[in-house]
N, C-alpha and C positions, 0 to 999 in steps of 0.2 A: 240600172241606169248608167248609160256613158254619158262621158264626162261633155260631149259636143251636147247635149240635151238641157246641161245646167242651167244655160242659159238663161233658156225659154222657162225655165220650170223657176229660178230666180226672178226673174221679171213679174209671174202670174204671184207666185208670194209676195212680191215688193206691192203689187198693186192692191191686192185683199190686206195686207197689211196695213197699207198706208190708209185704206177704205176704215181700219178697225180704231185705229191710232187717231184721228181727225173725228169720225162719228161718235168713238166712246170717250169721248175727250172729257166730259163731265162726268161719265157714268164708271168711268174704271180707277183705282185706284193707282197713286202715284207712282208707286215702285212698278204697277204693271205696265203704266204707259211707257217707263224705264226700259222696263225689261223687252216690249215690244219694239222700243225704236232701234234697241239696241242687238238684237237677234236681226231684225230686218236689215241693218244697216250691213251686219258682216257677210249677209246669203246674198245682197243686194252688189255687194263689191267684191264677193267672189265673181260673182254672176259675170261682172263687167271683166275682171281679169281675166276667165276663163273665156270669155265671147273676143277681148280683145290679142288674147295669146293666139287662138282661132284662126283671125284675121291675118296673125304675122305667119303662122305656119303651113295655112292653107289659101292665101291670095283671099282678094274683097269679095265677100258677098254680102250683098245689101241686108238680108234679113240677122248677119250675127251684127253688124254696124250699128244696123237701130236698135238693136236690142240690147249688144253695148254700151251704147249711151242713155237708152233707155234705163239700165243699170245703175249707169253711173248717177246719173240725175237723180233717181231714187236714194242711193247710197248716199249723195251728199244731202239731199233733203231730210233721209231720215236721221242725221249726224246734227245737221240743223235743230230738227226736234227736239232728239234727242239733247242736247246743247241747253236749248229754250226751257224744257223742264226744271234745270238743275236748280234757279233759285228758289223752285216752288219747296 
C-alpha cells in the first residue's frame, strides 16, 4: 500500500466503522464500543493528515479535499463517541 491510497482506505474504515459503533450500540460490549471508537478515531485522523499533507505537497485536488475532511469529520465524530461512552 502507498501512503497516497490511505486515505481513501481510512475514509471506507471510518464509515463501516462508524456503521458498527451506532448499529451495535446495544448489542456489543462497553469496552468494545471503547476500543472501536477509539481505533477508528486514530486511522480516521491519520487518514485526514495524510490527505491534507497531499494537498500541501502536490497542489488541490478535489478528491484528496473531500476525502480530508471527510476524515476529519469522522475523526472528530468518533472522539465524540468516543468521549460520550466514558460516563457509562
Amino acid at each position: 500500500m502507498q501512503t497516497r491510497q490511505f486515505p481513501f482506505i481510512a475514509l471506507g474504515f471510518g464509515i463501516v466503522l462508524g456503521g458498527v459503533s451506532v448499529a451495535g450500540a446495544t448489542m456489543l460490549p462497553l469496552l468494545t464500543r471503547l476500543i472501536v471508537a477509539e481505533f477508528a478515531f486514530f486511522v480516521t485522523a491519520i487518514g485526514a493528515f495524510i490527505a491534507f499533507r497531499q494537498i500541501r505537497d502536490h497542489g488541490m485536488a478535489p478528491s484528496h479535499l473531500l476525502t480530508g475532511i471527510a476524515c476529519a469529520a469522522l475523526a472528530l465524530w468518533f472522539a465524540l463517541r468516543g468521549i460520550a461512552l466514558w460516563p457509562l
